[in-house]
N, C-alpha and C positions, 0 to 999 in steps of 0.2 A: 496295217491290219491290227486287229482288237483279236485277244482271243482270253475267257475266262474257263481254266480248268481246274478238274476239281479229281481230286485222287479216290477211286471208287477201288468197293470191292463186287460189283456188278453193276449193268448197266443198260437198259435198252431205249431205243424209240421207235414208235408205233403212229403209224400214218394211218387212222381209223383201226381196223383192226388188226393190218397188217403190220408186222415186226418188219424195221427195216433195219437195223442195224442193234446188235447184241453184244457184250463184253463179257468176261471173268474180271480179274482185276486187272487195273491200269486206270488208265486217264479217260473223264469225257471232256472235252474240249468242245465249246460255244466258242464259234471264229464268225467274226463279221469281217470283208473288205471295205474299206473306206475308201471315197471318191480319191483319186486320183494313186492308189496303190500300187503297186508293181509284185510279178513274179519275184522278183530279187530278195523282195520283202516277205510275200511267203514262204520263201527258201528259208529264211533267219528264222522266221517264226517258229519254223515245225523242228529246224535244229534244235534251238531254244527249247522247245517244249519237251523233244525226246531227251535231252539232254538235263536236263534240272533235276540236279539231287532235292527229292522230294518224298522218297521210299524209305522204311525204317531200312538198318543195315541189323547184322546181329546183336547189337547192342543196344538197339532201339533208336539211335539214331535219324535225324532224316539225311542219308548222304548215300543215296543210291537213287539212280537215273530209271528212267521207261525201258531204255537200250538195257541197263542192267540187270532187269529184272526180269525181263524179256514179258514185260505184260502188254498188254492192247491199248488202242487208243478207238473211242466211238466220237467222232467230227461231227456236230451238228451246226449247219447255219444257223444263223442268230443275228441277223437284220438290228436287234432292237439294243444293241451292244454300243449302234453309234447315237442312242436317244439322246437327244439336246435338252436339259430339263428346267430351263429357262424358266420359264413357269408352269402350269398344272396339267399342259397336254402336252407329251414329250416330241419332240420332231425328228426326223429321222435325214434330213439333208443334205448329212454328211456323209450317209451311207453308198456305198457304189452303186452304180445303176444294177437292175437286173441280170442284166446278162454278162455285166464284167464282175458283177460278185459271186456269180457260179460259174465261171471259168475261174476266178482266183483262189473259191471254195476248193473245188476240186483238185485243182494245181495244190494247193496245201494240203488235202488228205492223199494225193501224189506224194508229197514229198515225203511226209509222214511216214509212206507205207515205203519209200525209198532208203528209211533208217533199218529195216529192217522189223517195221513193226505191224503187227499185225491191223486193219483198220475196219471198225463198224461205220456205217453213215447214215445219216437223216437222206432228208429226202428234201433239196432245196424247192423254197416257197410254198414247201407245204403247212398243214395243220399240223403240229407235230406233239404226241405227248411222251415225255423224255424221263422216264425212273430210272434212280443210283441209289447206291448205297455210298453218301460222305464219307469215307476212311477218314477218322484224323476228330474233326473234320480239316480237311487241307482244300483251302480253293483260293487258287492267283488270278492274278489281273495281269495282261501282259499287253502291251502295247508297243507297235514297231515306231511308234514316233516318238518314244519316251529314255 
């Protein structure tokens, strides 16, 4: 699994006009599943992601965790995570099939909300328009095959 987060001070997404998922601060996390993924693997991932000293501490610091801060996490699919850019049209056929990328999706905003963290959500395979505010700005790249 692929997943790019970015340390926000708000955050929402909006499936036409509808809000589907809103934050204060914390994490938005873009996760895409990639062909042949496993549960196991979204379990590391969302440990991983609650876990990462990535928050000022009182000294400014970055060495406080999502768990530590007790802030939110808003999980949006993001298919275009596993783009192949080979050349000028990106491909995407590394990506999970449909229906096992939103079981995996969701298995990971599961686990996510299993640390004890609060969870916003997209809306998988939707249109989705996704505003934050960058804190930092701070945004990782994390990848379970790496």
């Amino acid at each position: 699994m692929r997943a790019l987060i970015q340390r926000t001070t708000g955050a929402e997404v909006r499936v036409g006009e509808r809000v589907t998922g809103r934050i204060g601060p914390g994490l938005v996390i873009l996760v895409c599943a990639m062909r042949g993924d496993t549960e196991a693997q979204s379990v590391w991932l969302a440990k991983k992601v609650v876990s990462l000293r990535i928050f000022r501490d009182e000294e400014g610091r970055m060495n406080r965790s999502l768990i530590d801060t007790g802030g939110a996490a808003l999980v949006v699919s993001q298919f275009t995570l596993a783009a192949e850019t080979k050349g000028n049209r990106p491909g995407f056929s590394t990506a999970a099939a449909p229906d096992e990328g939103r079981r995996l999706y969701e298995h990971f905003a599961e686990a996510v909300r299993g640390h004890g963290v609060e969870v916003g959500m997209g809306e998988f395979g939707a249109e989705m328009a996704v505003s934050l505010v960058n804190d930092g700005p701070v945004t990782i790249w994390l990848d379970t095959e790496r």
